[in-house]
N, C-alpha and C positions, 0 to 999 in steps of 0.2 A: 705138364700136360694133364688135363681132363682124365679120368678113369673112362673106360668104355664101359657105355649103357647097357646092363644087362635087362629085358625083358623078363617080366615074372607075370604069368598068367592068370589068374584067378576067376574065376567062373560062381558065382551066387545061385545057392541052390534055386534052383526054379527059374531062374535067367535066361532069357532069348542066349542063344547059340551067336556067338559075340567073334569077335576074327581070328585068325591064328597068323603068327608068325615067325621070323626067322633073324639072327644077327648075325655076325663076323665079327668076333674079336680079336683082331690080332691073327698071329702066326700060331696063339695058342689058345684053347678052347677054358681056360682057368675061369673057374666058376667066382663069380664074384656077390659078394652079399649085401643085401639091401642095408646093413648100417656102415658096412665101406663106403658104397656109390652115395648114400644121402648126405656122410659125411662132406664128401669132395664136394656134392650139389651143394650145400649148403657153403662153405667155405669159397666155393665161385660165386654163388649168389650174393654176398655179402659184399665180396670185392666187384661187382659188375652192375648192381643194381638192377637183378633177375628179379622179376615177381616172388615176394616172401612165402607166398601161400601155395607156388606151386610144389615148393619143396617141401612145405609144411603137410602139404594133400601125401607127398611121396612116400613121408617117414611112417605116414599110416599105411601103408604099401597100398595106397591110391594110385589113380594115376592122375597127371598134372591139374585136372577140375574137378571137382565135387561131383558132379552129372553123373559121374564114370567110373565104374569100377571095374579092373581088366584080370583074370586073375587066373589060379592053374585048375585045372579038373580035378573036384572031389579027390580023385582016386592018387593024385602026381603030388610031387614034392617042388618045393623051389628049384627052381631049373630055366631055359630057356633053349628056344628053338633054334638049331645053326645048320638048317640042311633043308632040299629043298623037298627030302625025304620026308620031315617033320610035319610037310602042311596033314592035318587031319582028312582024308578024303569026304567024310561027311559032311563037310562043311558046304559041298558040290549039291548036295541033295536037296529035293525040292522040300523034304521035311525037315530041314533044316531053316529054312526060312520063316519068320517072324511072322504071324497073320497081321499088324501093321504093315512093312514089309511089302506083304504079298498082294494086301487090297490097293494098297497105292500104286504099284506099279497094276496091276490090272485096271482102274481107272485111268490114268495116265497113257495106257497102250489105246482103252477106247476112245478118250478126248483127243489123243495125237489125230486118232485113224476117223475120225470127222472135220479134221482140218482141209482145205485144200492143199496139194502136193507144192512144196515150197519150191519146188528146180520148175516149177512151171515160172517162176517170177525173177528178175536180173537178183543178185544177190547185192547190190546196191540199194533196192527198193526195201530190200525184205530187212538189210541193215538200218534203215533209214522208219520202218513202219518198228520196230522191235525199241528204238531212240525216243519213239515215242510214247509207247506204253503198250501197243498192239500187238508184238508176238506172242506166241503159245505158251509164254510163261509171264509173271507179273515184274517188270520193271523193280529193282532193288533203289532203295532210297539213297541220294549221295550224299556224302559225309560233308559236313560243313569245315571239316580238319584237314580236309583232304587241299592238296594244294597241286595245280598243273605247270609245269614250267617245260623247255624246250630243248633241246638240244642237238646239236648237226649231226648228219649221220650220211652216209655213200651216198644215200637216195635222198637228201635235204633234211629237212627238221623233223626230229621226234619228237612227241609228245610224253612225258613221263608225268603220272601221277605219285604224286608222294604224300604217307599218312603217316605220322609221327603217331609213337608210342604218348599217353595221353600222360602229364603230370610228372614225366621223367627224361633225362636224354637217355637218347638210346644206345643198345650194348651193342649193337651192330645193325646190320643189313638186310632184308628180304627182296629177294630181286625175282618182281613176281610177272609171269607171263602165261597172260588168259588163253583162254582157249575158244573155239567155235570151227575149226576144221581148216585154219589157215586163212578163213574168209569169212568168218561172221565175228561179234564179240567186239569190246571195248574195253578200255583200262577204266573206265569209271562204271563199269555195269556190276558188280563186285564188291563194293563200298564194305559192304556191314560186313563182313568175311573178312576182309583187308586189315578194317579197324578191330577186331576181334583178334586177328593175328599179331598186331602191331604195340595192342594190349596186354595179352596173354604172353608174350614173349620178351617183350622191351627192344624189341625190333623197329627199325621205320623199313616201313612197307614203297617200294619202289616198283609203280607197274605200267608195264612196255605198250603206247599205242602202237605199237608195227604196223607197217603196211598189210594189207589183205588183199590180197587172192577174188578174183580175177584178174581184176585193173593192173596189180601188182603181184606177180607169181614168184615165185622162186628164182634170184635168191635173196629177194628183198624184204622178208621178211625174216629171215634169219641172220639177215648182215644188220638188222635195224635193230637187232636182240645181241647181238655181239657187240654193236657201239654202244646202246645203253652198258652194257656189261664192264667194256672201256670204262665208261664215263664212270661210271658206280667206284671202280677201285683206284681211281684218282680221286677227279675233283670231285664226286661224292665225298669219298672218304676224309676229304679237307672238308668239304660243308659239314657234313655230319659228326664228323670227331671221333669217325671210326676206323676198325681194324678188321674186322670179323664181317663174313658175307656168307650168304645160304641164297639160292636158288629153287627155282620151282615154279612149278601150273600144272593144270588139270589136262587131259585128250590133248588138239596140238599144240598147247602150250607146257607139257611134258615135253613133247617131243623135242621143240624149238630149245628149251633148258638142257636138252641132251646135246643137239647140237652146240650149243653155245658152250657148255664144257670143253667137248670135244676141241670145239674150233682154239679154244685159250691154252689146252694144253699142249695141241697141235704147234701154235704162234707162240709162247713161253717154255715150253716142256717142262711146266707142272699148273695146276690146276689149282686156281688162289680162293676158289672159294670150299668151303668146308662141311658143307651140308648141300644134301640137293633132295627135295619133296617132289614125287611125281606119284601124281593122280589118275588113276584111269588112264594113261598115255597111252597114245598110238605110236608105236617105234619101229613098225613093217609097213611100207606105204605098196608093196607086194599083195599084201593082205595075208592075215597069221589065216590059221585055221580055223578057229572060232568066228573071226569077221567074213572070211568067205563063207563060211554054213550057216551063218546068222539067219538068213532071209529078208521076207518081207517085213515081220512083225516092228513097229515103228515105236519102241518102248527109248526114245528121246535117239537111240541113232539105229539106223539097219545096216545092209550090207552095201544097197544103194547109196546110201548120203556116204558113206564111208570111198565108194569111187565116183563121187561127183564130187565131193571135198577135195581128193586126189588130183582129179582132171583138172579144179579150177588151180591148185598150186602150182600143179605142174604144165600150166598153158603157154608156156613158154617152153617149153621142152625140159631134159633133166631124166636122167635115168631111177625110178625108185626103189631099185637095189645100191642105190650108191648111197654110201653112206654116211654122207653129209645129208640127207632125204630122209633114212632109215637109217636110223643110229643102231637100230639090233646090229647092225652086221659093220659096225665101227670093231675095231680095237678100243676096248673098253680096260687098261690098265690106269693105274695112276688117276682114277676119279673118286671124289669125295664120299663119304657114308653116305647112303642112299637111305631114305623110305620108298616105300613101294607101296600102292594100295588098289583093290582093285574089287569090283563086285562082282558075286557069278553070273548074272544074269545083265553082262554087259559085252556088247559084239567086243569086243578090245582085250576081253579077259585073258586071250594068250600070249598078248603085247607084252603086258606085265608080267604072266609066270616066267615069260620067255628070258624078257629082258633081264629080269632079278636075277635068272640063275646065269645071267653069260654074266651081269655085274660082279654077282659073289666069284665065281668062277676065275677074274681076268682078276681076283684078288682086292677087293674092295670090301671094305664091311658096308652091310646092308642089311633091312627087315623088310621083314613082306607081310601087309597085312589082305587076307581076304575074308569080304563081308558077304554071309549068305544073301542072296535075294537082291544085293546092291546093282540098279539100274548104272547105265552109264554117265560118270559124276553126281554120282546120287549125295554127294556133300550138299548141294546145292538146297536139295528138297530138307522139308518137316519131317526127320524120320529121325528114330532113337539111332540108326546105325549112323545116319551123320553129323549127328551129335557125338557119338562115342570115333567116329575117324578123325572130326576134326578136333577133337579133345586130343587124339592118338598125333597127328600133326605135329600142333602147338607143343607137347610133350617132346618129339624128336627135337624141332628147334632148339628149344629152352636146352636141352641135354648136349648140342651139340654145339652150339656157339658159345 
């Protein structure tokens, strides 16, 4: 077995104020040193056909891309973060944030807040206008790699897009599920991100068209994330010529990966996949504290969109403290290393501090990264901090499969 990934922080004098975070190793907290862990990276990479260069980035105590450099404060010694005590509280403050950062999210709150109000429109239309290049953000290019095929599911045929790692077979699985609040989004809106992952990792990228919210509420978009999930650890695993699976999406395709764990270890009593990435997730469909004080301000979601995403999931009835809905309030034992990531200037931000600590807590290793100033799924935008999370990402993968 794998050595567990210890985190080492390192901060470059004069450096934007970069994330902090936290791990779980084990039953005991043994420090371990960056020419032990590179040795092992290296020794798997060799046997798995992992990216040469990400380990090569490691031994220069990089992290897994060149872009990125993560590292301890001036003042600290090699070490890493395993509490939830550890997060820096500065990292909350508004001088903490990047002047990149800061002007893009202030442009982006006033181009949202000149849009017309989207819940004026069916969410069918506004899916259907965004399909073709007219929503409030620029349509992503699709990958010519990319490949659609079908598969049955409680509610008929899913859709699964699949991107192979480019030049190599792959070392396992990403079983990726987008997000848009249960009712907006596509498995092919996402492409260049997908392929970037599928590259950086030696993963093929597997990602879920689920049904959406309204037409289709709860629980059919979570039973259509649990049959892809089926199908992945069968006859995936016969297509692909793999063993090794990791899970993951952003806001409620966090969520939907939390359930879908849940739901396998529930149905099997144990949990087959090995890694799980959750992005900005929403995991209180109650609404944490952060999402009810959010307000008005329309910096990509408020407090509103946050209970009309709810109403459309939940239009069929469904209690959202149950915890197939809201996985916070699951029994969270026996689930795989978790990432955590999350920006402070995102209504969701206490989803995630929430959720990390009942994860670490119910005994799971996990890291939690938070990004000053990070809008909600700010991965998506032109910015150095999503640049440096999704570098942070692709780095947990590679480490954990």
């Amino acid at each position: 077995m794998l050595l567990e990934f210890a985190r080492f922080l390192v901060q470059r004098p004069g450096a934007n104020a970069g994330a902090t975070a936290f791990s779980r190793h084990g039953s005991h907290p043994a420090e371990l040193h960056l020419e032990e862990n590179y040795a092992a990276r290296r020794h798997d990479a060799q046997g798995t056909g992992l990216n040469p260069a990400l380990v090569e980035n490691y031994q220069r105590g990089e992290t897994w891309l060149p872009r990125c450099r993560i590292g301890l404060r001036p003042e600290a010694t090699v070490g890493y973060f395993n509490a939830m005590a550890d997060l820096d509280p500065d990292l909350f403050l508004n001088e903490a944030i990047s002047p990149e950062t800061r002007d893009f999210n202030n442009e982006l709150v006033a181009r949202l807040a000149a849009l017309p109000d989207q819940w004026a429109y069916p969410p069918a239309l506004i899916r259907e206008r965004r399909a073709q290049g007219l929503g409030p953000f620029p349509l992503p290019p699709k990958s010519e790699r990319a490949e659609t095929i079908t598969i049955s599911g409680p509610h008929g045929d899913i859709p699964l897009r699949i991107i192979p790692p480019e030049g190599r077979a792959p070392v396992g699985a990403y079983l990726h599920i987008h997000g848009g609040g249960w009712t907006l989004g596509a498995a092919d809106q996402q492409d260049p991100r997908l392929v970037e992952i599928a590259d950086n990792t030696g993963l093929v990228v597997v990602s879920v068209d689920y049904r959406l919210a309204p037409e289709h509420p709860y629980p059919e978009g979570p039973d259509d994330c649990e049959a892809a999930a089926l199908w992945l650890l069968s006859e995936g695993a016969l297509r692909f010529g793999i063993e090794r699976f990791a899970i993951g999406g952003d806001s409620a395709g966090a969520n939907l990966s939390a359930t879908t764990l849940l739901r396998l270890r529930n149905s099997r009593g144990a949990c087959p996949f090995s890694a799980v990435v959750f992005i900005c997730g929403c995991f209180d469909l109650t609404l944490t504290p952060s999402a009810r004080a959010w307000g008005t301000e329309k910096l990509v979601l408020n407090t509103r969109d946050i209970e009309m995403f709810t109403r459309h999931y939940l239009a069929r009835g469904g209690d959202p403290a149950d915890a197939d809905i809201s996985p916070l309030f699951a029994d969270l034992s026996n689930m795989p290393p978790a990432h955590f990531v999350v920006g402070t200037r995102d209504p969701l931000l206490d989803d995630t501090l929430f959720m990390a600590s009942r994860w670490r807590a119910a005994g799971n290793a996990c890291e939690l990264q938070v990004y000053p100033g990070g809008c909600h799924v700010f991965q998506h935008f032109p910015l150095g901090i999503a640049d440096q999370s999704n570098t942070e990402i692709d780095r947990f993968l590679v480490t954990r499969i």
